[in-house]
Backbone bond lengths (Angstrom), bond angles and torsions (degrees), N, CA, C in turn:
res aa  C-N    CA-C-N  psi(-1)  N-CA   C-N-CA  omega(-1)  CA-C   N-CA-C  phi
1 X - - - 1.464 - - 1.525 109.18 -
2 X 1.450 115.92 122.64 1.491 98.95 -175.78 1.782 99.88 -98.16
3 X 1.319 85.97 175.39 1.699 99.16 175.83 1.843 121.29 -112.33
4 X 1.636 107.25 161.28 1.406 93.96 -137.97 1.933 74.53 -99.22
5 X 1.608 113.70 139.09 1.034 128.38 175.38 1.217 121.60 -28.22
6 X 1.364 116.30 170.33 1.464 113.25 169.89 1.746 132.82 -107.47
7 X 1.633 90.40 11.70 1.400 116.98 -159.10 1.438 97.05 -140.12
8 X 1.941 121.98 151.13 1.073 107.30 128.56 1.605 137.48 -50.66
9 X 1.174 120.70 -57.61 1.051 156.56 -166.62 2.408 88.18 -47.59
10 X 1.046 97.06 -74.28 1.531 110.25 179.93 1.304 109.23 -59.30
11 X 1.519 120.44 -26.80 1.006 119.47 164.31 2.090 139.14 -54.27
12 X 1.592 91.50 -46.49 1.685 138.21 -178.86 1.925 77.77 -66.96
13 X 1.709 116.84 -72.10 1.342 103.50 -155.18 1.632 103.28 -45.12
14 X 1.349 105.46 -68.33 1.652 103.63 -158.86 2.051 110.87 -69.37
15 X 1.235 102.21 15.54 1.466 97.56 158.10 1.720 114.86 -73.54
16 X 1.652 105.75 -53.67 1.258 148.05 -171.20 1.332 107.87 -65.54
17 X 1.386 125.35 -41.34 1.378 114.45 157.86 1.736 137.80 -79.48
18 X 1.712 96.58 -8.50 1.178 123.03 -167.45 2.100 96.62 -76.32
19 X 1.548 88.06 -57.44 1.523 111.12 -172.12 1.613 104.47 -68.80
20 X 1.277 131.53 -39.75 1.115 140.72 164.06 1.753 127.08 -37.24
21 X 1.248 105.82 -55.90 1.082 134.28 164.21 1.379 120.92 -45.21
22 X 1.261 111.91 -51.09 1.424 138.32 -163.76 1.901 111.49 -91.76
23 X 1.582 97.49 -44.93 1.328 111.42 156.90 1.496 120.66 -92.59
24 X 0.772 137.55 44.55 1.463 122.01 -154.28 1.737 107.84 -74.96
25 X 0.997 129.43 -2.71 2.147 127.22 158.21 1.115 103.69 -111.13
26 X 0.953 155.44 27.98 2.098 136.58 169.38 1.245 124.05 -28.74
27 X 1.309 102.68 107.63 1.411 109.01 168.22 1.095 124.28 -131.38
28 X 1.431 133.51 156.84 1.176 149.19 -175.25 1.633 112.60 -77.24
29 X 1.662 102.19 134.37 1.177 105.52 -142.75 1.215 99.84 -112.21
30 X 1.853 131.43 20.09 1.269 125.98 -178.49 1.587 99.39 -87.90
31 X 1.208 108.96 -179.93 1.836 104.48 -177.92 1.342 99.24 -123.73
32 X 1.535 125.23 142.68 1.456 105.80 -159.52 2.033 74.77 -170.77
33 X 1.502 105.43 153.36 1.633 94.48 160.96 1.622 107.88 -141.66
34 X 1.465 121.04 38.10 1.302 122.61 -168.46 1.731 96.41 -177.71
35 X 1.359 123.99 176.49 1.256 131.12 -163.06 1.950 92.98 -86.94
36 X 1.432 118.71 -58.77 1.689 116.63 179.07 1.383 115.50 -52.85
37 X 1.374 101.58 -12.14 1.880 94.96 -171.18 1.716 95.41 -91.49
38 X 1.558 115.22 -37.80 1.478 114.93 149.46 1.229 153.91 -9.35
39 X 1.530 86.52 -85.58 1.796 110.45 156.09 1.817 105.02 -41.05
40 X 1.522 106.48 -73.19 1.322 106.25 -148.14 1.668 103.40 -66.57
41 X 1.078 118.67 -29.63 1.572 123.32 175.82 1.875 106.14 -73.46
42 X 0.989 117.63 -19.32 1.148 114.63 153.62 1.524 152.73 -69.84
43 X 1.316 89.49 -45.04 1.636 120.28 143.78 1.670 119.23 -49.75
44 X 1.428 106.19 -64.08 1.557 93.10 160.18 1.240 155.01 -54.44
45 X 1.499 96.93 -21.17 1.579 120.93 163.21 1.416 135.78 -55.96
46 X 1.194 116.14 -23.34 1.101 148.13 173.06 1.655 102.73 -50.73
47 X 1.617 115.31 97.10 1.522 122.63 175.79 1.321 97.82 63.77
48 X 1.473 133.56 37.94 1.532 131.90 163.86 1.432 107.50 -149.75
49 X 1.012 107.79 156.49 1.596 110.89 -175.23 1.280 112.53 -100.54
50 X 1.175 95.15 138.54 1.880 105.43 -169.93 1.951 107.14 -52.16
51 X 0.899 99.19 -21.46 1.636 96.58 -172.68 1.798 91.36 -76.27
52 X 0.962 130.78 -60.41 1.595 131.71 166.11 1.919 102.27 -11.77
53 X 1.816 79.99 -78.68 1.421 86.36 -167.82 1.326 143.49 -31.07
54 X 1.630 99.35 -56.84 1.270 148.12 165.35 1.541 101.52 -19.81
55 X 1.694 115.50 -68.79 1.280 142.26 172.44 1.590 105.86 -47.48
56 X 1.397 129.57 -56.40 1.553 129.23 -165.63 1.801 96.84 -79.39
57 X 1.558 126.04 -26.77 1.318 105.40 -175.90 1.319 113.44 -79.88
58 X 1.452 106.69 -36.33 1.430 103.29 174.74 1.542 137.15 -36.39
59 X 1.576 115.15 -17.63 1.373 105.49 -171.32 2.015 70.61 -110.76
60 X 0.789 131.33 -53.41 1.924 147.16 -167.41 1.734 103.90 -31.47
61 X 1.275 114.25 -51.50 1.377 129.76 -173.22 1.384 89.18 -66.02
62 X 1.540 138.37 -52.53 1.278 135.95 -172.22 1.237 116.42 -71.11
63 X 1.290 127.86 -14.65 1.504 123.37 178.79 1.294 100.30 -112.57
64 X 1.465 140.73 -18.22 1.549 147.21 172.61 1.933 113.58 -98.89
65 X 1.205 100.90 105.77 1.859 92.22 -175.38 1.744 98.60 -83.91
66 X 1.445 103.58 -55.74 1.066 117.89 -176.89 1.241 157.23 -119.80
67 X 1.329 150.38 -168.42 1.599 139.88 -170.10 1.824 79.75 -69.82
68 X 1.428 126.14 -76.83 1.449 137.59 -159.22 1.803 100.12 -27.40
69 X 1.639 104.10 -48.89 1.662 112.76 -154.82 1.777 105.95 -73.41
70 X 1.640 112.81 -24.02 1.027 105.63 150.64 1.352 132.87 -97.47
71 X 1.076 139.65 -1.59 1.322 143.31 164.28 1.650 125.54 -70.58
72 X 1.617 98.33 -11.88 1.550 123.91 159.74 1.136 120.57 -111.87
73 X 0.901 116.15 6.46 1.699 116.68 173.12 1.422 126.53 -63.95
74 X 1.218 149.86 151.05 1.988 127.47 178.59 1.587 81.95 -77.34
75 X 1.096 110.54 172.02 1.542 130.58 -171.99 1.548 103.24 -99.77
76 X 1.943 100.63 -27.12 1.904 78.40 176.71 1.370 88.16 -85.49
77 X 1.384 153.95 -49.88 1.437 127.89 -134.00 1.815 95.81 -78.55
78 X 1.042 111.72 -28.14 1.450 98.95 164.67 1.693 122.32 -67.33
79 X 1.211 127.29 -38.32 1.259 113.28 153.53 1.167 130.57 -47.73
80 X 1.464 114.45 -33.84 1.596 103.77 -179.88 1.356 108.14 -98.04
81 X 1.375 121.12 2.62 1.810 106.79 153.26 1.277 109.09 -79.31
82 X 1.776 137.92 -0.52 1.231 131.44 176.48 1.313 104.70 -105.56
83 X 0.966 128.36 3.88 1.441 129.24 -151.15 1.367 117.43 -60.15
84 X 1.042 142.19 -5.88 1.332 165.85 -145.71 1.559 126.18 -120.09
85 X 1.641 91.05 -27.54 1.772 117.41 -170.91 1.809 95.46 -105.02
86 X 1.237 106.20 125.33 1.647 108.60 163.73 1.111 122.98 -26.87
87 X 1.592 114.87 135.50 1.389 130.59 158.70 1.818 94.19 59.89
88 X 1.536 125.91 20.06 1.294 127.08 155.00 2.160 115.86 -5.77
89 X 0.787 79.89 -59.11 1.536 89.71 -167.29 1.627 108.22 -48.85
90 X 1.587 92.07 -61.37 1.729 93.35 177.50 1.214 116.83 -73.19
91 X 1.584 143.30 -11.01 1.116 151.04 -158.98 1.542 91.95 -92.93
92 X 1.765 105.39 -55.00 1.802 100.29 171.99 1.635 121.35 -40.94
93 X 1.184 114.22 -54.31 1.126 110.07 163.41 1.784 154.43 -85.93
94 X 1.149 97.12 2.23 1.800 99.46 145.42 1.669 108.02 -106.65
95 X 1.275 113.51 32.35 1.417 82.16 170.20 2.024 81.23 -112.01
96 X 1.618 115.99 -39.25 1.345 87.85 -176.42 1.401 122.60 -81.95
97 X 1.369 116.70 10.46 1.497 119.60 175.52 1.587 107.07 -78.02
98 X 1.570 100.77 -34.12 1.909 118.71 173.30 1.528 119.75 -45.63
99 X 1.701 90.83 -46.54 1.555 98.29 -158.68 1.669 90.41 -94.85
100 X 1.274 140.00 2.72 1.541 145.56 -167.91 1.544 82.74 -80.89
101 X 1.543 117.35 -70.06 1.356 122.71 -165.24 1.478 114.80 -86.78
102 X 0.922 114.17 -7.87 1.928 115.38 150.82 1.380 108.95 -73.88
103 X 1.333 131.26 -24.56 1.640 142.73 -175.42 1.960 95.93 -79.76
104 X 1.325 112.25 -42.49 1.272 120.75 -161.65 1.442 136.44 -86.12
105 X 1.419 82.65 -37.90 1.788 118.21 165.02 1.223 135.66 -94.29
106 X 1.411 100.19 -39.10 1.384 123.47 173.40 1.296 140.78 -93.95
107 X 1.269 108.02 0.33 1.763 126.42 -165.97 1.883 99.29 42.06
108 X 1.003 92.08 39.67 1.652 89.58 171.51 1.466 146.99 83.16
109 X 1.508 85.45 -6.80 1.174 109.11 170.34 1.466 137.15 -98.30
110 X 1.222 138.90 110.13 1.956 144.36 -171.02 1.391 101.42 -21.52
111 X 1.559 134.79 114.53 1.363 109.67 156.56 1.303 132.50 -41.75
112 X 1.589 95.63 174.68 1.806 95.18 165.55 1.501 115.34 -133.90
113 X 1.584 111.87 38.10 1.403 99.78 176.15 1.702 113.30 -156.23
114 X 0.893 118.56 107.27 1.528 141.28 -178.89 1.333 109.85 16.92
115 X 1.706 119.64 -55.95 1.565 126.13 -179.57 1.089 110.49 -59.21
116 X 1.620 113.46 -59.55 1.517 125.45 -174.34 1.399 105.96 -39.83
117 X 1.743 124.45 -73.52 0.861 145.45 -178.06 1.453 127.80 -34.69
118 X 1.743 119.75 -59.92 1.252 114.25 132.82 1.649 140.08 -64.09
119 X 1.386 105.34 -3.71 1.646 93.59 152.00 1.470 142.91 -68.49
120 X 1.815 102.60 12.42 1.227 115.08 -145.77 1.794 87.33 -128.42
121 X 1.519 105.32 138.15 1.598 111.52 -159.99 1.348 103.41 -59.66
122 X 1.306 128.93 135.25 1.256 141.87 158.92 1.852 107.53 90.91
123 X 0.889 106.66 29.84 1.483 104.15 -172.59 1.299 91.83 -144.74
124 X 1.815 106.49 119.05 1.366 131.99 156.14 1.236 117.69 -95.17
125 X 1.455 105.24 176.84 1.669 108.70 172.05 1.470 123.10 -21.64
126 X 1.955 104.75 -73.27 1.363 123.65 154.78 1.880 121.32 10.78
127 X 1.427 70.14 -83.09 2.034 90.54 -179.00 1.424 99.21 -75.24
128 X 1.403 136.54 -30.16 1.467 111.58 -168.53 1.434 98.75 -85.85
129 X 1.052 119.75 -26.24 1.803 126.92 -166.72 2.098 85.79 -63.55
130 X 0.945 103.30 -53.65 1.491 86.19 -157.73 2.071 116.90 -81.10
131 X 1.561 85.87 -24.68 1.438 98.70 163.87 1.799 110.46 -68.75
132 X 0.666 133.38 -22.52 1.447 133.48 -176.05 1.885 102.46 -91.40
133 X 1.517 111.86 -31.54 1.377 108.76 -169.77 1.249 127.10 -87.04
134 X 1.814 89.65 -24.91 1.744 104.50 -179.69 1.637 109.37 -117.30
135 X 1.430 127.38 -5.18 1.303 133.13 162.90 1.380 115.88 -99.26
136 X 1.359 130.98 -31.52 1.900 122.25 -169.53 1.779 67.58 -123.10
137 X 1.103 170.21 38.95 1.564 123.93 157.09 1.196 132.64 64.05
138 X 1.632 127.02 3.97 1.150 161.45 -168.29 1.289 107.71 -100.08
139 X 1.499 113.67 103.20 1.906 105.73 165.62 1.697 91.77 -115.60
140 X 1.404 97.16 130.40 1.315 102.00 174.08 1.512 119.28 -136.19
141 X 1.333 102.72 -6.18 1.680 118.57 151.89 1.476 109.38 -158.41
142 X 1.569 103.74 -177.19 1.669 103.38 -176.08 1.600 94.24 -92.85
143 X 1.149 95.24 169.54 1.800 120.37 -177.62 1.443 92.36 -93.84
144 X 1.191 135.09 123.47 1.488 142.16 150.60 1.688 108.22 -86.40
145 X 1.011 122.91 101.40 1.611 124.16 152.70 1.686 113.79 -96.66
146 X 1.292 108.18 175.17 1.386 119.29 176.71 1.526 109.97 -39.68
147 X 1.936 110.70 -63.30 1.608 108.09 -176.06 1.821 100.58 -60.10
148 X 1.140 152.17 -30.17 1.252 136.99 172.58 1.359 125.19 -64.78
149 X 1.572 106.17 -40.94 1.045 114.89 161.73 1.796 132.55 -12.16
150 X 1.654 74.47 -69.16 1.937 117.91 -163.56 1.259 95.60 -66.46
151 X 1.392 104.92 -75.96 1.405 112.89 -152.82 1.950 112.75 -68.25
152 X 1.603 100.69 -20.69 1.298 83.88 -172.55 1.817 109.68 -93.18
153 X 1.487 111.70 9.20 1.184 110.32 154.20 1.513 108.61 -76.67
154 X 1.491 108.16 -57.21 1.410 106.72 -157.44 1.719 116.71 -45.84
155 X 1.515 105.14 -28.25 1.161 127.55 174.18 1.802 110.60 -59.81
156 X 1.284 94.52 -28.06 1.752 86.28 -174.57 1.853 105.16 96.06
157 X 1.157 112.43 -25.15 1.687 108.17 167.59 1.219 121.78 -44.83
158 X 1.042 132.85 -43.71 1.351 143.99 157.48 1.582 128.48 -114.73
159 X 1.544 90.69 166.99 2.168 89.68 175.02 1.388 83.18 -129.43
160 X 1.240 147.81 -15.46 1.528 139.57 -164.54 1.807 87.82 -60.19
161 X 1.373 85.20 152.95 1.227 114.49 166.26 1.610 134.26 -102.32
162 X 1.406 107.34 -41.20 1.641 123.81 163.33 1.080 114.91 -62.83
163 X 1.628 117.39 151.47 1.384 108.38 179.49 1.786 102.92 -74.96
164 X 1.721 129.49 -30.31 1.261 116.78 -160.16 1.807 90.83 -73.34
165 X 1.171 128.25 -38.78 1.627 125.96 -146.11 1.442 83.43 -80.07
166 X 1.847 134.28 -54.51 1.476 114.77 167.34 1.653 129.09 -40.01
167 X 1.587 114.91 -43.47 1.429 116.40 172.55 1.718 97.72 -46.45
168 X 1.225 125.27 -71.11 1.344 123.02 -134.30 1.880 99.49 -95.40
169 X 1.215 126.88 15.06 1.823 149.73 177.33 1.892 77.37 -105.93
170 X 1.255 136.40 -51.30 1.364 117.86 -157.30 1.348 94.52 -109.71
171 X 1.150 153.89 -8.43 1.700 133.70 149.44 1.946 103.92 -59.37
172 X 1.172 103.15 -28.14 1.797 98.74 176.89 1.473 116.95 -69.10
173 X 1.489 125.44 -21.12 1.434 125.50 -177.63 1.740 102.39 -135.85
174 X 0.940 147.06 -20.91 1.361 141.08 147.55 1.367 114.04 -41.07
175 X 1.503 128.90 122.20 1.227 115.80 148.92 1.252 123.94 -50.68
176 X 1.799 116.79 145.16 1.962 94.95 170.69 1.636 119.33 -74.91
177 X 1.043 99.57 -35.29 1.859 85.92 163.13 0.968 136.61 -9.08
178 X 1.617 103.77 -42.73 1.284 129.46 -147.28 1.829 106.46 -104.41
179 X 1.180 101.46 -15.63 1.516 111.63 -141.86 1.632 104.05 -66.85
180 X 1.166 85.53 -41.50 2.203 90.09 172.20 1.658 110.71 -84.12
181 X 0.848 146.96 -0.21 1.386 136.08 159.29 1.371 107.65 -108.97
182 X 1.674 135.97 -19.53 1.317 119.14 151.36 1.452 129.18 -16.57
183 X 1.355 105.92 -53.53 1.604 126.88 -167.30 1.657 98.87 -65.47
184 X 1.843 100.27 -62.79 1.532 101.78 -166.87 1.380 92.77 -45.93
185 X 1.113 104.52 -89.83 2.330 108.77 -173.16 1.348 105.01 20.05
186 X 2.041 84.23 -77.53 1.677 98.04 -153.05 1.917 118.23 -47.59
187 X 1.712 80.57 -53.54 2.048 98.51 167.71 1.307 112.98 -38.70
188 X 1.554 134.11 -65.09 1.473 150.97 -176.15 1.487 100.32 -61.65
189 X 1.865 128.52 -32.92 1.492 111.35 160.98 1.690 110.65 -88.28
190 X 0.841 121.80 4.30 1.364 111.90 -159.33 1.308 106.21 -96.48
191 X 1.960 116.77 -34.71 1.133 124.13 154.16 1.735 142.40 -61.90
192 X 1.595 83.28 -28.56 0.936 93.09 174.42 1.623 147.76 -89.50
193 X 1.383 105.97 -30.34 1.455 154.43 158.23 1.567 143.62 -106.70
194 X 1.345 96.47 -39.67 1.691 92.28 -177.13 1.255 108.62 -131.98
195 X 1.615 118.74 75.00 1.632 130.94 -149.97 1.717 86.53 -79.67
196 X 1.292 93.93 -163.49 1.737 96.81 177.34 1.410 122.38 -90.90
197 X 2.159 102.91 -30.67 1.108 91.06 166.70 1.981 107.42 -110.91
198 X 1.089 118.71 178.64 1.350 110.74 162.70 1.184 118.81 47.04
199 X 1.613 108.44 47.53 1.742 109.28 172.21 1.370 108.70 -73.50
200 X 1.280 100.39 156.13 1.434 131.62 -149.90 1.624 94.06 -88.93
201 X 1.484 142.26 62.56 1.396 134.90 -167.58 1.516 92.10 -61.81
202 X 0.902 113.71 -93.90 1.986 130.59 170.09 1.705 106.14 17.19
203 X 1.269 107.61 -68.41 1.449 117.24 170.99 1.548 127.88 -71.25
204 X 1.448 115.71 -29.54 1.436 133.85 -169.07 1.412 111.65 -52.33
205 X 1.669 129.23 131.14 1.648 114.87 -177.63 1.511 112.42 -79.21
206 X 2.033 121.85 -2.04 0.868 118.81 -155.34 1.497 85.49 -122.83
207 X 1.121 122.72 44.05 1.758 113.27 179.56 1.580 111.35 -94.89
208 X 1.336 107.76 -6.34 2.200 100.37 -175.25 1.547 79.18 -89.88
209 X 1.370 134.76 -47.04 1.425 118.70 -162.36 1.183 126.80 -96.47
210 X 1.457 106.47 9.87 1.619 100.73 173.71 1.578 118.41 -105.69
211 X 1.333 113.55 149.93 1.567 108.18 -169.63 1.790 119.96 -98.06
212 X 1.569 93.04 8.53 1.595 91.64 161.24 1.621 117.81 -111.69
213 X 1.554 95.40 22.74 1.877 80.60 177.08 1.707 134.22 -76.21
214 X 0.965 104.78 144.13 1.387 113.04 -178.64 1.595 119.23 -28.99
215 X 1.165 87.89 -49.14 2.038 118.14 -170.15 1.197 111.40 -83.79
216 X 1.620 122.49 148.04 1.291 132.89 -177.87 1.721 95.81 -68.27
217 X 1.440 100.41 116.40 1.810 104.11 168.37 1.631 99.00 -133.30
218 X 1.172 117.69 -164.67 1.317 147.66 -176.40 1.451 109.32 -60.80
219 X 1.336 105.44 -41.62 1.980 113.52 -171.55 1.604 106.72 -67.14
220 X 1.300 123.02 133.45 1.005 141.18 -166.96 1.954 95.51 -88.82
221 X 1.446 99.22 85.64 1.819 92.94 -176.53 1.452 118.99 -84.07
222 X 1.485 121.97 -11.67 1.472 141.61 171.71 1.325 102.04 -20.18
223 X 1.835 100.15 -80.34 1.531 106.02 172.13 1.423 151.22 -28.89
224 X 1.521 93.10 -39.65 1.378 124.92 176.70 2.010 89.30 59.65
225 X 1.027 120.66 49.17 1.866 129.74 146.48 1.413 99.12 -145.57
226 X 1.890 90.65 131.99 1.923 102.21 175.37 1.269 102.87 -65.68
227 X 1.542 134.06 -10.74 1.443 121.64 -154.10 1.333 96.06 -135.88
């Protein structure tokens, strides 16, 4: 039975070595072979699962080379090559409104810096955090998705509720080292173990130290505060 830290901070480490261990390569699981194939598969991701995605770029990347080829595209026939991926319609259109002003601003090329990047329609932190981490080499915050969301409450790492006020609660106790495989971990447990509904406590490697487990452990849940 382990015992629950005495720190946030000590807490975050032995999550991170726990998940580390367990994950030890994380990678990102969209399919992409350039920074625009990135972006736009990123953009699609949004309330869809990369395995979806994965499927709609594959023929998309072949009929789209570039920022220009979507920024001329009609907006429905690009919807109905997405048609398949959530909220299609609006996704058609910030991605060619995206690539209009990547065409305009950019001579065509993906930025590489947080403002730029979210100055660009439909792209928040989210998408720039990971476009900057896995296209320029740039981590300049963590990626909050749904499994980070979850788990790093459920964990007690955070109480924020937003995804920006969670990003910037976990640049305060995350090492940055850490900051781009945080995400993978959490994703690779989140699928695997601590889904949204009916997590798997029983099986989980993080069940003595977390304070929402199902099972009688060490964490004092009375309170309902990990700390």
């Amino acid at each position: 039975m382990g015992e629950r830290p005495d720190s946030r901070s000590a807490h975050v480490e032995e999550v991170i070595d726990r998940l580390s261990d367990e994950y030890p390569e994380p990678e990102i699981s969209l399919n992409f072979s350039n920074r625009l194939e990135l972006l736009i598969a990123v953009v699609l991701s949004a309330q869809c699962t990369d395995e979806r995605v994965n499927k709609v770029t594959a023929d998309l990347f072949e009929k789209y080379d570039s920022a220009e080829d979507y920024a001329n595209a009609d907006e429905d026939d690009l919807a109905e090559d997405i048609n398949s991926i959530t909220y299609y319609n609006s996704k058609a259109g910030y991605i060619t409104n995206a690539c209009a002003k990547i065409v305009e601003e950019h001579d065509g090329e993906v930025p590489d810096s947080m403002s730029d990047l979210t100055d660009l329609p439909g792209v928040g932190r989210k998408t720039a955090n990971v476009v900057l981490q896995h296209g320029h080499d740039i981590t300049e915050g963590i990626v909050v998705d749904t499994h980070v969301q979850r788990i790093s409450r459920r964990l007690g790492i955070t109480e924020e509720e937003r995804p920006e006020a969670i990003e910037d609660d976990l640049m305060d106790v995350v090492p940055r080292e850490h900051w781009k495989n945080y995400t993978h971990w959490l994703i690779a447990h989140g699928r695997d173990t601590c889904t949204a509904r009916n997590p798997d406590c029983a099986d989980c490697l993080l069940e003595d130290i977390c304070p929402s487990s199902k099972l009688d452990n060490s964490v004092d849940l009375a309170s309902g505060d990990a700390w």
